[in-house]
C-alpha positions as CSV (number, residue, x, y, z in Angstrom):
1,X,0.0,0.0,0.0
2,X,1.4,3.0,-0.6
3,X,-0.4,5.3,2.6
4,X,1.5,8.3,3.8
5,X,2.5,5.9,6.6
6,X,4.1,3.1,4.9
7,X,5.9,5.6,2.3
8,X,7.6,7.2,5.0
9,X,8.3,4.3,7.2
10,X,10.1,2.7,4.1
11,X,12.4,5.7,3.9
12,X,13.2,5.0,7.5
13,X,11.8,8.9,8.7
14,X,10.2,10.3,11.5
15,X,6.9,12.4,11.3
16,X,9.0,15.2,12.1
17,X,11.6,14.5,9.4
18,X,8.9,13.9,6.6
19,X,7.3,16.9,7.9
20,X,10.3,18.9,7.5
21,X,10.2,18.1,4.4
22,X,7.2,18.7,3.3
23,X,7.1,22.3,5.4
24,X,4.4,21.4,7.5
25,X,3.9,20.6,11.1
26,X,5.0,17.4,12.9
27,X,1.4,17.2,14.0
28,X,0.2,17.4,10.2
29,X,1.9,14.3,9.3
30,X,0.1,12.7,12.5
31,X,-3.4,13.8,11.3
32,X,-2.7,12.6,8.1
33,X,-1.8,9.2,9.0
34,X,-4.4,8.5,11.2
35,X,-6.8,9.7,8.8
36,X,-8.2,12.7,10.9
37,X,-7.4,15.0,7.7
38,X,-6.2,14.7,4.5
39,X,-3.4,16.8,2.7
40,X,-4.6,19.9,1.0
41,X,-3.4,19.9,-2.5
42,X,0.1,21.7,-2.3
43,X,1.0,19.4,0.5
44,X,-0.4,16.4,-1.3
45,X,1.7,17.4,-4.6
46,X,5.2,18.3,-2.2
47,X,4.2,15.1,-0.6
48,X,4.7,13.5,-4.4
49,X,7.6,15.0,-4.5
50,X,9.2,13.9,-1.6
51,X,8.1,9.8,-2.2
52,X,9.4,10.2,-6.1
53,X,5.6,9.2,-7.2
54,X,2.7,10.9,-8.6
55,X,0.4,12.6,-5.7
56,X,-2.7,10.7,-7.2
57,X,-0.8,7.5,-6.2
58,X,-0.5,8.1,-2.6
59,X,-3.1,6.1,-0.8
60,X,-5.0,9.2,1.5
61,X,-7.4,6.1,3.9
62,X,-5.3,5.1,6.4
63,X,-4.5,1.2,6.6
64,X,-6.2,0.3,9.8
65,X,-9.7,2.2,8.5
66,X,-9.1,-0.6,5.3
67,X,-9.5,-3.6,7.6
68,X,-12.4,-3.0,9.9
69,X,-15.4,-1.4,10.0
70,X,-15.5,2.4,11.4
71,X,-16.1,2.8,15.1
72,X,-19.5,3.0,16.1
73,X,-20.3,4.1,19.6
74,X,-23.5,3.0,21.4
75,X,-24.3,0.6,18.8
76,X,-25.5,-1.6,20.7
77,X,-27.3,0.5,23.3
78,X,-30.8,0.7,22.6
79,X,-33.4,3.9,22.2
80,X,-34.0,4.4,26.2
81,X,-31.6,2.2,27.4
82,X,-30.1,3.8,30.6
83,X,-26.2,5.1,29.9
84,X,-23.7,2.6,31.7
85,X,-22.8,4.9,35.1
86,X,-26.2,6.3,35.6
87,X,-29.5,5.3,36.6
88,X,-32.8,5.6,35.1
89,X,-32.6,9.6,34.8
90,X,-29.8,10.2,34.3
91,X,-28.0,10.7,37.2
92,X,-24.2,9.9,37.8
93,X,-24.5,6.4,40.0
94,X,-21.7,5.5,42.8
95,X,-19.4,2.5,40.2
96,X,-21.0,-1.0,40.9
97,X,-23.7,0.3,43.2
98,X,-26.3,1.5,41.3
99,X,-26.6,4.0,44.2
100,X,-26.7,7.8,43.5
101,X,-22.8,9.0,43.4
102,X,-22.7,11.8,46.4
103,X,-23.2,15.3,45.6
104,X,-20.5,17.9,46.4
């Protein structure tokens, strides 16, 4: 596959070294690669650049989003089902108890 990811972990860099290269934050290169946001064309062109390939052949879904299905929280709660911690209105419960958690 060739994601941002595994193109820069075959040229044995950092985040911080291919974002050096690129001119873009250390923290860019991390949102990229876990698929919280995606190049914007510049960077996706100097990205090109940098790899030796054309930018439309750099893979922008991370590899772990591939393989399984997207998170999904409360799937498998039902409409009305109490939230795990509280009780029937609500309220924060005491861990275990299902007693009200004491109020400051």
């Amino acid at each position: 596959m060739n994601t941002i990811r595994a193109l820069r972990q075959a040229q044995g860099w950092t985040q911080f070294e291919l974002a050096l290269k690129v001119g873009v934050q250390p923290q860019a290169v991390y949102l990229w690669e876990s698929g919280r946001r995606t190049p914007q064309v510049l960077q996706l062109r100097r990205l090109g650049q940098v790899f030796g390939l054309c930018s439309d052949q750099i893979d922008l879904e991370p590899a772990s989003n591939k393989m399984s299905e997207p998170h999904r929280p409360h799937a498998d709660r039902h409409p009305g089902e109490p939230v795990p911690g509280s009780d029937g209105d609500g309220r924060a419960t005491v861990r275990g108890t299902g007693d009200p958690a004491p109020q400051p």
